[in-house]
N, C-alpha and C positions, 0 to 999 in steps of 0.2 A: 720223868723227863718229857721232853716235846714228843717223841717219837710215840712215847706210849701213851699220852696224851691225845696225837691224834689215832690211834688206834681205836682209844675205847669212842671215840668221835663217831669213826664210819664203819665198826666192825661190823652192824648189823642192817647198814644201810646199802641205799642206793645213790645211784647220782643223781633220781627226780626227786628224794629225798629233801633238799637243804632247800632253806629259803634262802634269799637272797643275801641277808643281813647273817646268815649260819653260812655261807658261801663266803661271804668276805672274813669271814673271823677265819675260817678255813686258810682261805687262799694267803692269808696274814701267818701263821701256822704254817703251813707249808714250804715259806719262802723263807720263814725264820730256820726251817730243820736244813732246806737247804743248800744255804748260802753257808750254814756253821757245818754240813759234811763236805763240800768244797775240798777237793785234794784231799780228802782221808783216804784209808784203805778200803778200795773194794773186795767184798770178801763173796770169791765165787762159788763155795759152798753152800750159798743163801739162796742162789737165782733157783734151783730146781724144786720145782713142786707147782702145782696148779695156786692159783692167785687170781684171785675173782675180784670186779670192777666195783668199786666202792665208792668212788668220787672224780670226777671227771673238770678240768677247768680247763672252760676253752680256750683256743689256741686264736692266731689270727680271724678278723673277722667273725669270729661266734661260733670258730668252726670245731666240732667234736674230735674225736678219734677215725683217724685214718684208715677208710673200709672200703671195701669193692663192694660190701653187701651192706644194706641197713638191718639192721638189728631193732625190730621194733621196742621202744620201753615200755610195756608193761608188765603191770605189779608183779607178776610169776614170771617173769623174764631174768636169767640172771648172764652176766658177759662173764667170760675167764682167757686166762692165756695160762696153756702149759708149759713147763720151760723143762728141760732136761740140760743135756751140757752143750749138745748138738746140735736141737732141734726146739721148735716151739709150735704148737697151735693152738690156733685162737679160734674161742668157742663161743654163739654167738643166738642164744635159745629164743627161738620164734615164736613156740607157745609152749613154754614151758621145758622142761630138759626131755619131754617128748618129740619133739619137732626142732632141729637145732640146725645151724649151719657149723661146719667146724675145715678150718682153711689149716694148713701144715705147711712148714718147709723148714728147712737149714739153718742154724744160728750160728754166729760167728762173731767175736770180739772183731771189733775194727783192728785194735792194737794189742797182742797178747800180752805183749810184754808191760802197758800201762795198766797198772792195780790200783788206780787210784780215779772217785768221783770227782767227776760224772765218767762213768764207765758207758764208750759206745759201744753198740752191736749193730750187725746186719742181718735180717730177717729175709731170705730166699724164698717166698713163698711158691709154692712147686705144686699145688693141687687145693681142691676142696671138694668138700661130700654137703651132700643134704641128706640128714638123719634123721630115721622114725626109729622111735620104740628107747627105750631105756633099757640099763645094764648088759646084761647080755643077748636079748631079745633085739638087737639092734639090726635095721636094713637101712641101705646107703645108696646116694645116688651122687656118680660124678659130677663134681662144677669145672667147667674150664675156667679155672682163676691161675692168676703167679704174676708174681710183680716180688717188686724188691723196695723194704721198709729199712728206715734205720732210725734209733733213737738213742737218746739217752737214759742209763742209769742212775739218776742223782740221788736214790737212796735206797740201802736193801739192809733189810734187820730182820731180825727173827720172825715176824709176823706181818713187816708192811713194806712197801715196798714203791717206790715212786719214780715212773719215768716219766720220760717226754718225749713226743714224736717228734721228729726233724724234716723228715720228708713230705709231710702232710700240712697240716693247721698250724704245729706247733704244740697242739693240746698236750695238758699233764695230765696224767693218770695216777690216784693212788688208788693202789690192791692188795686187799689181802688173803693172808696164808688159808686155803681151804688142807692141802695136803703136801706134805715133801713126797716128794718123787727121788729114791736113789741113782746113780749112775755109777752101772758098775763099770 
């Protein structure tokens, strides 16, 4: 199907990845999974687990993903957002998963009661760290960040995952599954 179609597309890429001519077969692809998940069921079992940035299509004016920090692209650079059922943060590697910025706060269904895409959310952001060292060897420095994101869900499956920012550019995001994250 299309969904798994574009998976095996950007499982192993990035967003400086695609040329232009592989951007538009994408962005064509993208609007087709879309437009055909429209008012199906959102299924919130999906959303938790980390989800790392695969393809990126700008939003108004040329504009990326909506950040207080830039996230430089290079080639060992990779972006994620962790989702739980509460909370998410957004992880944003400077050189490498050595050097990272990572921003947290609050998530929340716009509408609990709508189960159906495009599923909104409200992203609280309430802090951020600048991070050294990997796995447990990690030391952190506060950022005074927080502001308040909101986007859309317009598609969530077992392995990919596609929003859209609303408060920002507009940019669409597809990402995929690095790990589920339980919520007990």
């Amino acid at each position: 199907d299309e969904a798994d179609r574009l998976f095996r597309l950007v499982s192993n890429a990035k967003p400086s990845d695609f040329t232009q001519s592989e951007q538009q077969d994408l962005d064509i692809l993208i609007d087709s999974i879309v437009s055909k998940e429209r008012g199906k069921a959102w299924r919130r079992d999906l959303l938790p687990g980390k989800w790392r940035v695969a393809y990126i299509r700008a939003g108004k004016d040329g504009g990326g993903l909506d950040r207080r920090l830039p996230f430089p692209e290079l080639p060992f650079n990779e972006s994620y957002q962790r989702f739980t059922k509460d909370s998410v943060t957004n992880i944003g590697e400077l050189l490498g998963p050595a050097l990272r910025v990572e921003v947290s706060g609050s998530l929340s269904e716009d509408n609990e009661d709508s189960l159906t895409i495009p599923k909104r959310f409200r992203a609280d952001i309430s802090g951020g760290n600048l991070c050294v060292g990997e796995g447990g060897s990690t030391g952190c420095i506060r950022l005074p960040i927080s502001g308040l994101g909101t986007f859309d869900g317009v598609f969530l499956g077992e392995n990919i995952r596609i929003g859209q920012n609303l408060n920002g550019t507009g940019a669409l995001v597809v990402q995929t599954r690095v790990q589920t994250i339980g919520n007990p």
